[in-house]
N, C-alpha and C positions, 0 to 999 in steps of 0.2 A: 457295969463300968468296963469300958476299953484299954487296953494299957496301947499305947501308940510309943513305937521303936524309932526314936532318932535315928537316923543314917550314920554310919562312922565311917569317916576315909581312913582308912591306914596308908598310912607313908612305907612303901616297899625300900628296903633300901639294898643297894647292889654289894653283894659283897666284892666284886672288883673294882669296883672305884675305892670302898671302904679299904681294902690293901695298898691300893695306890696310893690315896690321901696317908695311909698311916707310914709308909716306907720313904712318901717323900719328906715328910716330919720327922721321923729319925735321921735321913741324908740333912737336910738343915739341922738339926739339931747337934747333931753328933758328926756326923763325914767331914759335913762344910768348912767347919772352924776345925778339924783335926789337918785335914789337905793342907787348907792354908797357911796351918803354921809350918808343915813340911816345905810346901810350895815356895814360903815367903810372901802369901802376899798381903799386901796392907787390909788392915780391921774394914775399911771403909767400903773395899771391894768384898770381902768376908760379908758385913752385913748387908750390902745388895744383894748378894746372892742367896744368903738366908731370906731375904725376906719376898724375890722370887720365888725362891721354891715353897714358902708357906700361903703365897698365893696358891701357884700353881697347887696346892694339897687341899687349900678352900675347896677350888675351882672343881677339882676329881669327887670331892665328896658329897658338894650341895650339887652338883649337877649343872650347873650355871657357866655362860659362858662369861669371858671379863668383857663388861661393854664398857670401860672407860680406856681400852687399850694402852694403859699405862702398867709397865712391871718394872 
């Protein structure tokens, strides 16, 4: 009897993009809405901007570029 070895891909993953995606998740998270309330400026521009940069943090980690070009 043969034992036959499946192939395994492993996924490499960068640890610079991995610091990118995680520092721009704490800037949204915590920077964004702290600025703002110093700034003044309205919730509505506050969460476009959170929600750019948690693209922008997808984008650095899977590796992928945005093809719907909308942020």
């Amino acid at each position: 009897m043969s034992q036959q070895s499946a192939p395994t891909e492993i996924k490499k993953t960068d640890n610079g993009s991995l610091l990118l995606g995680t520092g721009l998740v704490v800037a949204s998270m915590i920077l964004v809405p702290a600025l703002a309330v110093r700034l003044g400026l309205g919730a509505s521009l506050t969460g476009a901007l959170r929600i750019a940069l948690m693209k922008a943090s997808s984008r650095a980690v899977s590796g992928t570029p945005d093809i719907s070009k909308a942020a």
